[in-house]
GUBAKOL-641621 format. One record per residue (C-alpha): residue number from 1; residue in one letter; x, y, z. Coordinates in pm, 1 decimal, decimal comma. Each point is the difference from the previous one (the first is absolute). Example, Ala and Ser with C-alpha at 12.3 -4.5 7.8 and 13.67 -1.06 7.14 Angstrom:
<pts>
(pt 1 A (1230,0 -450,0 780,0)) (pt 2 S (137,0 344,0 -66,0)) 
</pts>
This chain:
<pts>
(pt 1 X (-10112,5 -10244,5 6724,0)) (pt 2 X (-82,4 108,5 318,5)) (pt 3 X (-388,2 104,3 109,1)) (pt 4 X (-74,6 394,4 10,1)) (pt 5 X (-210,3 134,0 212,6)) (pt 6 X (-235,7 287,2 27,2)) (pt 7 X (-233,0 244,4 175,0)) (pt 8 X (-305,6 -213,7 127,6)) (pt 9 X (-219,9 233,9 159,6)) (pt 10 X (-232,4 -113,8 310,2)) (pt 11 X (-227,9 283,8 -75,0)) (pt 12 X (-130,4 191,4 -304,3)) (pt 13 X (98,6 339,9 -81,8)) (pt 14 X (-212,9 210,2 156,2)) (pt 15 X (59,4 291,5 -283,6)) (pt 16 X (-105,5 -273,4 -233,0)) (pt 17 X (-304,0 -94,8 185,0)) (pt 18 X (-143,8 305,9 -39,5)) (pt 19 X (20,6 40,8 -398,9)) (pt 20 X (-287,7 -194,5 -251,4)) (pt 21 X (152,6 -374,4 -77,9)) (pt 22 X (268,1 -34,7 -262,4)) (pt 23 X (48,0 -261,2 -229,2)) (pt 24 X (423,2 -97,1 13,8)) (pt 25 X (188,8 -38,9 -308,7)) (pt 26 X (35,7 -403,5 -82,5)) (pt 27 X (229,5 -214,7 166,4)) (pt 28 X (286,8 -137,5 -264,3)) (pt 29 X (-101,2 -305,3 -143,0)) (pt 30 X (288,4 -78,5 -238,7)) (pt 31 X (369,8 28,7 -87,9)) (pt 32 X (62,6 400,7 -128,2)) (pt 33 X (317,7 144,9 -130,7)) (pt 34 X (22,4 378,8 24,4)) (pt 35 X (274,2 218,1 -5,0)) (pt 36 X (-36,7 172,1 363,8)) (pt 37 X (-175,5 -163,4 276,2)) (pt 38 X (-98,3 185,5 343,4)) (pt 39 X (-96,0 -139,5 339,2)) (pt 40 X (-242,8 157,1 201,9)) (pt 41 X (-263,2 221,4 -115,7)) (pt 42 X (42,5 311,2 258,9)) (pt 43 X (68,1 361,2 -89,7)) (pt 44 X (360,2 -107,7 -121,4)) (pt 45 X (-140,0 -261,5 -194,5)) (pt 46 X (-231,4 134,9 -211,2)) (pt 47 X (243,6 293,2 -19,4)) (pt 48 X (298,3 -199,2 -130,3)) (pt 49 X (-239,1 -131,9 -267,9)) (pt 50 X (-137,2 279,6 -71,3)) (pt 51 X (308,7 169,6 -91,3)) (pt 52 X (165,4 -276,9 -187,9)) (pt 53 X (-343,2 5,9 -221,3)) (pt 54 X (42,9 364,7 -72,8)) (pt 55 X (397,0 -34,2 -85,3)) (pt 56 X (-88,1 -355,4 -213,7)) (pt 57 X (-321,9 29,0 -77,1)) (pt 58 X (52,3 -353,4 -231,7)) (pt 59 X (128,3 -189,9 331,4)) (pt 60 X (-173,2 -267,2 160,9)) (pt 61 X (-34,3 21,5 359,3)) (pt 62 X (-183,4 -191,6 265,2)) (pt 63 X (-90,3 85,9 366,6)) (pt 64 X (-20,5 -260,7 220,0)) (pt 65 X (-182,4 65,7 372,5)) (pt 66 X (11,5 -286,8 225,5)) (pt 67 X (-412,7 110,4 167,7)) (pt 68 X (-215,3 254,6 -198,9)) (pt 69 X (17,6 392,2 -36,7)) (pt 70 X (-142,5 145,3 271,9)) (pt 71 X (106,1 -257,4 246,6)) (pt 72 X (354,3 43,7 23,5)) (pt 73 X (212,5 253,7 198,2)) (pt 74 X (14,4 261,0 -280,1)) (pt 75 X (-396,0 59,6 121,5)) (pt 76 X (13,7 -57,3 388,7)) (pt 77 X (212,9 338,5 62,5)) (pt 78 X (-137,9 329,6 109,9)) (pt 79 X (-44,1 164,6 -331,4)) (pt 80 X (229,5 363,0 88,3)) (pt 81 X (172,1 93,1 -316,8)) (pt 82 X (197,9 277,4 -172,7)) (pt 83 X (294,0 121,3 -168,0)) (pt 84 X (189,6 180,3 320,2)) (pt 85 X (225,7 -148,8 203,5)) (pt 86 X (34,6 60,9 339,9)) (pt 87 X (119,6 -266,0 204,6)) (pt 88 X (-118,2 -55,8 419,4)) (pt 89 X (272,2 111,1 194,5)) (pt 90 X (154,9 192,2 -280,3)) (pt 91 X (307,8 256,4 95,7)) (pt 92 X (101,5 274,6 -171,4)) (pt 93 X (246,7 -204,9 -173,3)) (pt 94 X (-214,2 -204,9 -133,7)) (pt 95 X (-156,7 233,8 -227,2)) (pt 96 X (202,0 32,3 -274,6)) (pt 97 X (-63,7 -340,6 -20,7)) (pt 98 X (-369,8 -0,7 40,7)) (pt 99 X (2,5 238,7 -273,2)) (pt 100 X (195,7 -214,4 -251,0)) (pt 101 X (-263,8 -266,4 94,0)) (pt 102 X (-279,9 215,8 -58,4)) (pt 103 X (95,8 80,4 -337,0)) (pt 104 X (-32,3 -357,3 -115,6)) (pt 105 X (-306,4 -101,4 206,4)) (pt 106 X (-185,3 333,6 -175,2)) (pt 107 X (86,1 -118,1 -338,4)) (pt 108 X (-132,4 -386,9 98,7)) (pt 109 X (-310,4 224,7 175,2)) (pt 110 X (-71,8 159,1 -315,3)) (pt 111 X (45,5 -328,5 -222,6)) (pt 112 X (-217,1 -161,3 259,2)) (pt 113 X (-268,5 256,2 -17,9)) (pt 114 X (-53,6 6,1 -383,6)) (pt 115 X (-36,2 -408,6 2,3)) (pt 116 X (-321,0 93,8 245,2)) (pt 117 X (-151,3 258,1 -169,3)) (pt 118 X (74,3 -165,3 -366,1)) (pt 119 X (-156,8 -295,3 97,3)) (pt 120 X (-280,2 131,6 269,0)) (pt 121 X (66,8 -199,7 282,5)) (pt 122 X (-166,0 111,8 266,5)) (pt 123 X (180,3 -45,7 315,8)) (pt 124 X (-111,4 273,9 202,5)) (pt 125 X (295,9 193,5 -2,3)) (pt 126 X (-10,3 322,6 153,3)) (pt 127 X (231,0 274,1 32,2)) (pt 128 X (-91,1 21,8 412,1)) (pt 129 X (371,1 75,1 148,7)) (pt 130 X (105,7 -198,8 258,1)) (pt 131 X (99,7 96,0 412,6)) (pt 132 X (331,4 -128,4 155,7)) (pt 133 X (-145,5 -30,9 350,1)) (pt 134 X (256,9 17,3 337,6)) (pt 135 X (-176,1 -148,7 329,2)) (pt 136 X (293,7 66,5 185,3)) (pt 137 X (286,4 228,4 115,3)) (pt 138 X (207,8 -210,6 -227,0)) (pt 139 X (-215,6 -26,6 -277,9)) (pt 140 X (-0,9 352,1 -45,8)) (pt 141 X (310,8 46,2 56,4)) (pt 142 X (70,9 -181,5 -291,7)) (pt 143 X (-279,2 134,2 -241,8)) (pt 144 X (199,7 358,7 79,2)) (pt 145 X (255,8 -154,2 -194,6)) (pt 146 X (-205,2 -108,3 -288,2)) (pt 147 X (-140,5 349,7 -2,9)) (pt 148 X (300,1 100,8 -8,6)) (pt 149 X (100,3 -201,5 -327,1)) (pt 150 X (-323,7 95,5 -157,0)) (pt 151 X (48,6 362,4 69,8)) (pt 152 X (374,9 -29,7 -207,3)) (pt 153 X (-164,4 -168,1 -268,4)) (pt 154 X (-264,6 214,8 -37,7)) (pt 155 X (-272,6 -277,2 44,1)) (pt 156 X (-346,1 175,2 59,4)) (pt 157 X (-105,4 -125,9 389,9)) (pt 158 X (-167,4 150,8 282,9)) (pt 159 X (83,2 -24,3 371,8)) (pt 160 X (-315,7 -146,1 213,3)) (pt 161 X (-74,1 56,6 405,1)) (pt 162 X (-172,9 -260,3 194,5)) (pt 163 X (-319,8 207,3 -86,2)) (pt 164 X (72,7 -9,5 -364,1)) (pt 165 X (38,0 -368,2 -13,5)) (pt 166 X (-266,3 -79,9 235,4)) (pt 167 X (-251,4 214,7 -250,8)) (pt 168 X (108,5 -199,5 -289,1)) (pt 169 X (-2,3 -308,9 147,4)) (pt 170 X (-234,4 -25,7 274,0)) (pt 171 X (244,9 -100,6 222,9)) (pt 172 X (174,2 212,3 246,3)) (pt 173 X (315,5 -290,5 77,5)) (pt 174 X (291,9 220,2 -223,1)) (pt 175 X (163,9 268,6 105,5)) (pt 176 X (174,1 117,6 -297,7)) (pt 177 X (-27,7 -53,3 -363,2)) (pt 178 X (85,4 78,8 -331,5)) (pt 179 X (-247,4 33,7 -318,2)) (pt 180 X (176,9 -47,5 -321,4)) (pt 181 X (-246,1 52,1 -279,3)) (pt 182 X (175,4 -170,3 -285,4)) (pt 183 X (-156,8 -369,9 116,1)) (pt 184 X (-229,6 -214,6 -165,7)) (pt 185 X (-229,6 -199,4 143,1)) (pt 186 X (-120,4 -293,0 -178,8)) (pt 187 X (-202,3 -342,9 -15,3)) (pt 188 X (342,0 -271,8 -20,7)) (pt 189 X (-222,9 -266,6 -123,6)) (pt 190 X (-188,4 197,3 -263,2)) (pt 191 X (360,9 109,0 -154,0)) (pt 192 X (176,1 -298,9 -18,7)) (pt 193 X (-302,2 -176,7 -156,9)) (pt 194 X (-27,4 283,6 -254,6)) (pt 195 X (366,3 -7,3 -79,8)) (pt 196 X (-57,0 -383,4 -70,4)) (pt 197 X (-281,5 8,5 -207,2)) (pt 198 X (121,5 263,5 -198,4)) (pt 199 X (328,4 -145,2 -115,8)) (pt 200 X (79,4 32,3 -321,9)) (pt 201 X (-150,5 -303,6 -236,8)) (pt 202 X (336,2 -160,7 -60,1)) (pt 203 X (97,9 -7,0 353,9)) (pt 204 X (-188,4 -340,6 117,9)) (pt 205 X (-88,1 -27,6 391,3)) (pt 206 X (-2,8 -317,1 174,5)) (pt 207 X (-191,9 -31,1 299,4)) (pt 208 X (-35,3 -277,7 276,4)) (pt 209 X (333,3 -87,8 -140,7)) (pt 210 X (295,7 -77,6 256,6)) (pt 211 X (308,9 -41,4 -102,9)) (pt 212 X (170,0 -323,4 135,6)) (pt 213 X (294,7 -29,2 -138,0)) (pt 214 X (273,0 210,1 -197,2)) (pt 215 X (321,6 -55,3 -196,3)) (pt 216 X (224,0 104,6 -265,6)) (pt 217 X (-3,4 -117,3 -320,3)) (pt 218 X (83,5 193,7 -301,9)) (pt 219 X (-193,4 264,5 192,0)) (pt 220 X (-203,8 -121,3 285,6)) (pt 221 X (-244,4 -258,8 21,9)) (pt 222 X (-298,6 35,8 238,0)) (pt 223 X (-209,9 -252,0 175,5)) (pt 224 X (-363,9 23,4 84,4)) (pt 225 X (-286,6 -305,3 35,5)) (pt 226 X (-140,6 93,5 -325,0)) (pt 227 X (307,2 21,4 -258,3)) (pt 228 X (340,2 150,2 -8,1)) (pt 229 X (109,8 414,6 -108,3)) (pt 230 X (307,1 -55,5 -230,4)) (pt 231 X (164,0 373,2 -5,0)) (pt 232 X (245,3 215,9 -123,2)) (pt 233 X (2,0 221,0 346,0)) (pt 234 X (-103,2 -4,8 302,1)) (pt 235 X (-106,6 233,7 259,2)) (pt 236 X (-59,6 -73,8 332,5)) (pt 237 X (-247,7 247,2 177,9)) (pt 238 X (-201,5 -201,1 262,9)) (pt 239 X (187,4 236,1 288,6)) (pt 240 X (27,1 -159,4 327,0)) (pt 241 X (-5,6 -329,0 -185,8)) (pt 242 X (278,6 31,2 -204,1)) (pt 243 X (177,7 -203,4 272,2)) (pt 244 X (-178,0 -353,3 -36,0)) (pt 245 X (146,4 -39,9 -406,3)) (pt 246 X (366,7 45,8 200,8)) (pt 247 X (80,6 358,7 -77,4)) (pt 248 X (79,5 279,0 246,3)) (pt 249 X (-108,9 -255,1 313,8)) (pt 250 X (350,9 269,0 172,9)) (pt 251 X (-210,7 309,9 -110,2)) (pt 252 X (-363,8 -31,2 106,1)) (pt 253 X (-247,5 -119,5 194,1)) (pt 254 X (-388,3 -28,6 -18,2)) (pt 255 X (-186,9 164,3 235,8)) (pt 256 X (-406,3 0,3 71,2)) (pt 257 X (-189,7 282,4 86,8)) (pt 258 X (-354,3 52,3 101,5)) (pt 259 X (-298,1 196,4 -103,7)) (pt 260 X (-365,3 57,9 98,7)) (pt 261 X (-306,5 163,6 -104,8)) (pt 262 X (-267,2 84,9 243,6)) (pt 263 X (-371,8 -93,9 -148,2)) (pt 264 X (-228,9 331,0 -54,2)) (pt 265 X (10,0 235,1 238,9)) (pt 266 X (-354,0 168,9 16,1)) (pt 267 X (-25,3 342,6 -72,0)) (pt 268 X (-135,4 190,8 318,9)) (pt 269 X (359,9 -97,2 128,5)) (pt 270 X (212,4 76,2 -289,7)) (pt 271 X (158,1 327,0 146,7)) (pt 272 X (147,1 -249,8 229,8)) (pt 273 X (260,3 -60,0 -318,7)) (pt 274 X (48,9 339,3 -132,2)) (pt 275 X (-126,0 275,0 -207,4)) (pt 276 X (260,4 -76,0 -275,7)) (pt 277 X (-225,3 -257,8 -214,7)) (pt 278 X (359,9 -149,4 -140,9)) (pt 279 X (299,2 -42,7 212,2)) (pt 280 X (273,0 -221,8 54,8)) (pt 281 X (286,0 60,2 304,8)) (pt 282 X (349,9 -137,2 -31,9)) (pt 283 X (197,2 -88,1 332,2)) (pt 284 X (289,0 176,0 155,8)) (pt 285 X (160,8 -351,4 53,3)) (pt 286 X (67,5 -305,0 -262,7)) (pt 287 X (-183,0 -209,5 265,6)) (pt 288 X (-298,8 198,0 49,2)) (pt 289 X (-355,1 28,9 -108,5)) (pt 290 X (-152,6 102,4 -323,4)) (pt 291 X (-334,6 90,8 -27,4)) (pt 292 X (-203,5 104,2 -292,7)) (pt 293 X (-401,9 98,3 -64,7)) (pt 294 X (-163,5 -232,8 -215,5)) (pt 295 X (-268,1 112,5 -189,6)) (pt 296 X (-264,7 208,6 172,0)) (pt 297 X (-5,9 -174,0 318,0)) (pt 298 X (229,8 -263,5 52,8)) (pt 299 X (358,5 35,7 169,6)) (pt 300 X (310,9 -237,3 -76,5)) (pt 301 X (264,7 -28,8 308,5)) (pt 302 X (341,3 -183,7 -186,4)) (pt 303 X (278,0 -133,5 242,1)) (pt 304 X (167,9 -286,0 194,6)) (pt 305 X (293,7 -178,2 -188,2)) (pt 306 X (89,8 -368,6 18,2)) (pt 307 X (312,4 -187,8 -141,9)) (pt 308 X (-7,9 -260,2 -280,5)) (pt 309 X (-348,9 -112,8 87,9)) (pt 310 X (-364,3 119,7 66,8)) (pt 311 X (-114,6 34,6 364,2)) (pt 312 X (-369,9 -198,9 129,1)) (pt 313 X (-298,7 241,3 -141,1)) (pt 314 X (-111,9 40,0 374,0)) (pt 315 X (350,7 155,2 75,4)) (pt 316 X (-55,7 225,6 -281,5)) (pt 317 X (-315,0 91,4 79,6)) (pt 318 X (19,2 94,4 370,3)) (pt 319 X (363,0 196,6 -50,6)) (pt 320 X (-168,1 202,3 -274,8)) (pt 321 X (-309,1 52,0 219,9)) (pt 322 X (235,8 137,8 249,0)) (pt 323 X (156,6 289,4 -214,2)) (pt 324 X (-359,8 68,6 -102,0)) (pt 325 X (-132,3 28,1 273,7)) (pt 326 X (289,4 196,2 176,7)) (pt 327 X (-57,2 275,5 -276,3)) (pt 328 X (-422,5 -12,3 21,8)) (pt 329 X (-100,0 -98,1 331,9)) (pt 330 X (-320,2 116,1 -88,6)) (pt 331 X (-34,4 -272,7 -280,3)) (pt 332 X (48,4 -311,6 200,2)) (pt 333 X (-313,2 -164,0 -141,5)) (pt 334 X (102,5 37,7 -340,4)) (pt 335 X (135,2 -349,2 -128,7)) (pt 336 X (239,2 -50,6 -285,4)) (pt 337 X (-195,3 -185,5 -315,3)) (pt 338 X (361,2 -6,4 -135,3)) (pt 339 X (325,8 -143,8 125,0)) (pt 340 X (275,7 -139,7 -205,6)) (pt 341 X (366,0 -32,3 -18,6)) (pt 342 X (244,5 70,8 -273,7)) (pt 343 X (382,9 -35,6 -72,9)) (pt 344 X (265,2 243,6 -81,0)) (pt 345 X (376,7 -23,6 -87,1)) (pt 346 X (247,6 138,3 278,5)) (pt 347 X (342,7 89,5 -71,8)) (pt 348 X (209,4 30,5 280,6)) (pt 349 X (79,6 386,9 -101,4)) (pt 350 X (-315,5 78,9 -183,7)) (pt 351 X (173,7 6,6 -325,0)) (pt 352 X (-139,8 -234,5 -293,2)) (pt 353 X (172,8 -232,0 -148,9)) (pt 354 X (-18,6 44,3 -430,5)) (pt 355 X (224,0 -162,2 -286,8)) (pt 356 X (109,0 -312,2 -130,3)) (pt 357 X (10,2 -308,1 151,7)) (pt 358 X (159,3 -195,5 -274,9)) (pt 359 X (14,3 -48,1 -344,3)) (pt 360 X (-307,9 126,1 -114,4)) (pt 361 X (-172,8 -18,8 334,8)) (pt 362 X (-73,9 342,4 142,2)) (pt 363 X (-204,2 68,6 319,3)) (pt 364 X (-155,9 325,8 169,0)) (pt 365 X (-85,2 -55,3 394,6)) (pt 366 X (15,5 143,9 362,8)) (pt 367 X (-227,3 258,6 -9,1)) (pt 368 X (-100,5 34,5 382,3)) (pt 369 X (-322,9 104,6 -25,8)) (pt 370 X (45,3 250,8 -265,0)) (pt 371 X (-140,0 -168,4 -319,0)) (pt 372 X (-270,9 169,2 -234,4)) (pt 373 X (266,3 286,6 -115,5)) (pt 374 X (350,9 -181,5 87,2)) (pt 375 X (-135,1 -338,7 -104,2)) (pt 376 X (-93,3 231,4 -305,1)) (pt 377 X (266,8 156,9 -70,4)) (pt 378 X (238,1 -268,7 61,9)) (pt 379 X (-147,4 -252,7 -213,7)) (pt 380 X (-6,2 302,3 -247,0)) (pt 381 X (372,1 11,3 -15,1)) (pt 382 X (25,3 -361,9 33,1)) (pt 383 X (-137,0 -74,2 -345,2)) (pt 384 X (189,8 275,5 -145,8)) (pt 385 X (321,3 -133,1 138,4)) (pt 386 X (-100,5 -379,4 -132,3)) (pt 387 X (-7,5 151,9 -363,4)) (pt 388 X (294,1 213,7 14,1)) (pt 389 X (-201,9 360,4 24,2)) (pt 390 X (133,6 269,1 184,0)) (pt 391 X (237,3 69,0 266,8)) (pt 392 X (-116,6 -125,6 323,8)) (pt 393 X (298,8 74,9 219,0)) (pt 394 X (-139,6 327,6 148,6)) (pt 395 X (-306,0 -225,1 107,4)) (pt 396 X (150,6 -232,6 168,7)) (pt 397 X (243,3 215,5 154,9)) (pt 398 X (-233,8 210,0 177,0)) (pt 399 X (-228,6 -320,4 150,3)) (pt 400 X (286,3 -160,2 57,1)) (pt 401 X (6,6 -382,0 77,0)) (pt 402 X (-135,2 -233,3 248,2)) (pt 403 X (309,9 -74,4 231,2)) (pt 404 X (91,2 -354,9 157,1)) (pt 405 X (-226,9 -180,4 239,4)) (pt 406 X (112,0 -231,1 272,8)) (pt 407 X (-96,3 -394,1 -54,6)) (pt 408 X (-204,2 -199,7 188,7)) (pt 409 X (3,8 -59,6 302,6)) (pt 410 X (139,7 340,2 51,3)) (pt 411 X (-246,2 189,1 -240,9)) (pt 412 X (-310,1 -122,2 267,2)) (pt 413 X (166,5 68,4 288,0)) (pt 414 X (94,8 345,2 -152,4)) (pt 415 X (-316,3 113,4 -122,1)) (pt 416 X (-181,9 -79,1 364,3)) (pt 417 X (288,1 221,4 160,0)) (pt 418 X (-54,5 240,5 -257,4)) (pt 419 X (-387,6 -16,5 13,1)) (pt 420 X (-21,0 -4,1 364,9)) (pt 421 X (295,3 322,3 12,3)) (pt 422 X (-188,3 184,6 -223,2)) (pt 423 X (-358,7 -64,1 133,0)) (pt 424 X (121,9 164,1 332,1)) (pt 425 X (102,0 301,5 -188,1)) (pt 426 X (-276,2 29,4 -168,2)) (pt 427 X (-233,0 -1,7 265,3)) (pt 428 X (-341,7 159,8 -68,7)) (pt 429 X (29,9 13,2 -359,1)) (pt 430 X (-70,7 -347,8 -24,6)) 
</pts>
C-alpha cells in the first residue's frame, strides 16, 4: 500500500486568517463503515455529500479532509462566482457552448445560494460584478472577443475606457475593460467553513485526517493513522491531488498560485484604490493578475504560477510586490500582512475530468481555477450519477473532458516552454 500524499502548506491561508478561530471537526479515531465515503472537503466535497444526503437521506456518509476547513485550496482562491459562463479568450464559437455551460452552473448557483441563506452563513458575498481588465494591445484585443460572446448571449456587461477603470479602481494601468454585473464577490474561507459546518447531521466530517492508503475490497477500504473507512462508494474530489492515489497522473497536473493582502490602508489615501467600495478585475490573459478589494481598505493582488511544488515565500513575496506596485506606484509603502500560496488542478485543455474510475470509485477533478460554482455543480451531478439519478450526458458533454498530458520528464520540460511562451505573450497583464 503505497504512501499518499497531500497539500502541506508553508503558509496559512490568508482568507482564513482573517475570520474569528474555528474549532475543526474531529480527526477519525476508529474503524467506520458507511455506505459513501468522500475525500477532500472543498466545494465538490461537501457538494457530493450534500446531494447524496438529499437523494438518501438514510445513507451514511463520511468526509474525510486531509488539513482542516478553511485551510485547504477550496478557501485560498479569489472568491469571483456566478452562474454565467464566459470563458477568457472566448470566440464567437464558443458561445453556444458557454451557454450550455451556463445553464448548469445557474442551476448549481441557485442550489448554492439557498444552502447560504438557509443556513446564514455569512461569507460576505456580494453581488459587486466583476471587470475583465486588458493592459495591452493584445489583451484587448481579445476581451473584444469576449464582448463579443457576451453580446450573442445576451449577458448584461458594460464596455470600460482607461478612465472608467482607473475611477473604479484607482489605478490608471488598463486600457480597456469589460464590467459584467452578474459576479459575486465573496469571503472563500467563510463559505467553505459554512458549507462544512452545516452538513447535514448524518453526513460525519473528518478533519486532520489524511488518507494514506486505499484499496478495493468489496467496496474500497481507506487508510488513515486513526482507523480505516470501509465503503460502499467512493468519490474522489481532492482536485489536483487526485494524481498521488494513481488515477488520472496522464490528465492533470497540480499547479500553485499566489495571493496577497495588503495590511490597512489608511483612509486619507483610500481614493488611491477607487471609488467603487467592492470590486474585483479579472485578466485578459490565463497568466495574468487578479486583483480584488478587500474589505474597506485592503487590496488583494493574485498571480505567479509554479509547477508541482510551492516556490520560497521571499520569491512570492517580492514577484507579487512587483505587480502591486506596477499598478499603485503611489502605494509603495504599503506592505502585504498576507501572502500565501494555494493549488489548483490543470488540465491540459481546461476541460475537467468527471466519472467513474472503477467499480464503484467515481472522481470529479481539474477545475483550473474555476471551483466555487464548477466544483459545485460538478460534484452536484457527481452524486446524482453515483445513485443512478438523472441523465448527466448533456453535462458532461458540454465541459467536456480533461485531455491527455505528457509524462514526466516531458510534462516539466513542457510546462516551462509553455509557461515561459505564454508569459511573453502576456506581457503587462501579468
Amino acid at each position: 500500500m503505497a504512501k499518499l500524499t497531500y497539500p502541506k502548506y508553508s503558509n496559512s491561508c490568508g482568507w482564513n486568517a482573517m475570520l474569528p478561530p474555528r474549532t475543526p471537526r474531529k480527526a477519525l479515531g476508529e474503524d467506520i463503515s458507511v455506505d459513501h465515503a468522500i475525500i477532500g472537503a472543498g466545494y465538490t466535497g461537501l457538494a457530493i455529500a450534500r446531494r447524496l444526503q438529499e437523494l438518501n437521506p438514510d445513507a451514511r456518509i463520511a468526509v474525510v479532509e486531509a488539513t482542516t476547513v478553511g485551510e485547504g485550496s477550496s478557501a485560498r482562491n479569489s472568491g469571483f462566482t456566478g452562474a454565467h459562463v464566459l470563458p477568457r479568450g472566448a470566440s464567437i464559437e464558443m458561445a453556444e457552448k458557454a451557454r450550455l455551460q451556463s445553464g448548469f452552473f445557474a442551476e448549481a448557483f441557485d442550489w448554492l445560494t439557498n444552502i447560504i441563506r438557509d443556513n446564514n452563513i455569512d461569507c460576505e458575498m456580494t453581488k459587486a460584478g466583476a471587470i475583465r481588465g486588458a493592459a495591452t494591445e493584445r489583451g484587448e484585443a481579445s476581451l473584444r472577443s469576449v464582448e463579443e460572446v457576451a453580446r450573442v448571449n445576451k449577458l448584461p456587461h458594460e464596455i470600460l475606457s482607461r478612465e472608467d477603470i482607473r475611477r473604479r479602481i484607482g489605478s490608471d494601468y488598463y486600457r480597456f475593460g469589460i464590467y459584467l454585473p452578474d459576479t459575486w464577490l465573496l469571503q472563500p474561507a467563510a463559505l467553505i467553513r459554512g458549507l462544512a459546518d452545516a452538513l447535514p447531521v448524518s453526513v460525519e466530517l473528518y478533519e486532520n485526517t489524511p488518507v494514506t492508503g486505499l484499496r478495493k475490497e468489496n467496496g474500497w477500504i481507506l487508510e488513515t493513522a486513526g482507523g480505516r473507512i470501509k465503503c460502499k462508494s467512493l468519490a474522489l474530489a481532492n482536485n489536483g491531488f487526485i494524481p498521488k492515489f494513481g488515477y488520472l497522473k496522464s490528465r492533470m497536473a497540480t499547479i500553485y498560485t499566489y495571493a496577497a493582502v495588503t495590511e490597512e490602508i489608511s483612509e486619507h489615501r483610500l481614493s488611491s484604490i477607487g471609488e467603487s467600495p467592492d470590486w474585483g478585475l479579472l485578466p485578459s490573459h490565463r497568466l495574468g493578475t487578479t486583483l480584488r478589494r478587500i474589505g474597506h481598505n485592503r487590496v488583494m493582488v493574485r498571480s505567479l504560477y509554479a509547477y508541482e511544488t510551492e516556490i520560497g515565500q521571499k520569491e512570492a513575496t517580492r514577484e507579487l510586490r512587483q505587480r502591486f506596485e506596477r499598478r499603485w506606484p503611489d502605494l509603495k509603502d504599503v506592505q502585504f500582512e498576507y501572502v500565501w500560496g494555494g493549488t489548483t488542478a490543470f488540465t491540459m485543455n481546461g476541460s475537467p475530468w468527471w466519472g467513474k474510475l472503477d467499480n464503484s470509485l467515481y472522481a470529479s477533478g481539474g477545475c483550473n481555477g474555476s471551483g466555487i460554482a464548477k466544483g459545485t455543480m460538478l460534484g452536484r451531478h457527481l452524486a446524482e450519477f453515483m445513485l443512478g439519478h438523472g441523465d448527466h450526458q448533456a453535462m458532461a458533454a458540454s465541459m467536456g473532458t480533461a485531455s491527455w498530458i505528457a509524462p514526466e520528464p516531458f510534462r516539466t520540460v513542457g510546462f516551462q516552454v509553455i509557461s515561459n511562451m505564454e508569459s511573453r505573450k502576456a506581457g503587462l497583464e501579468i
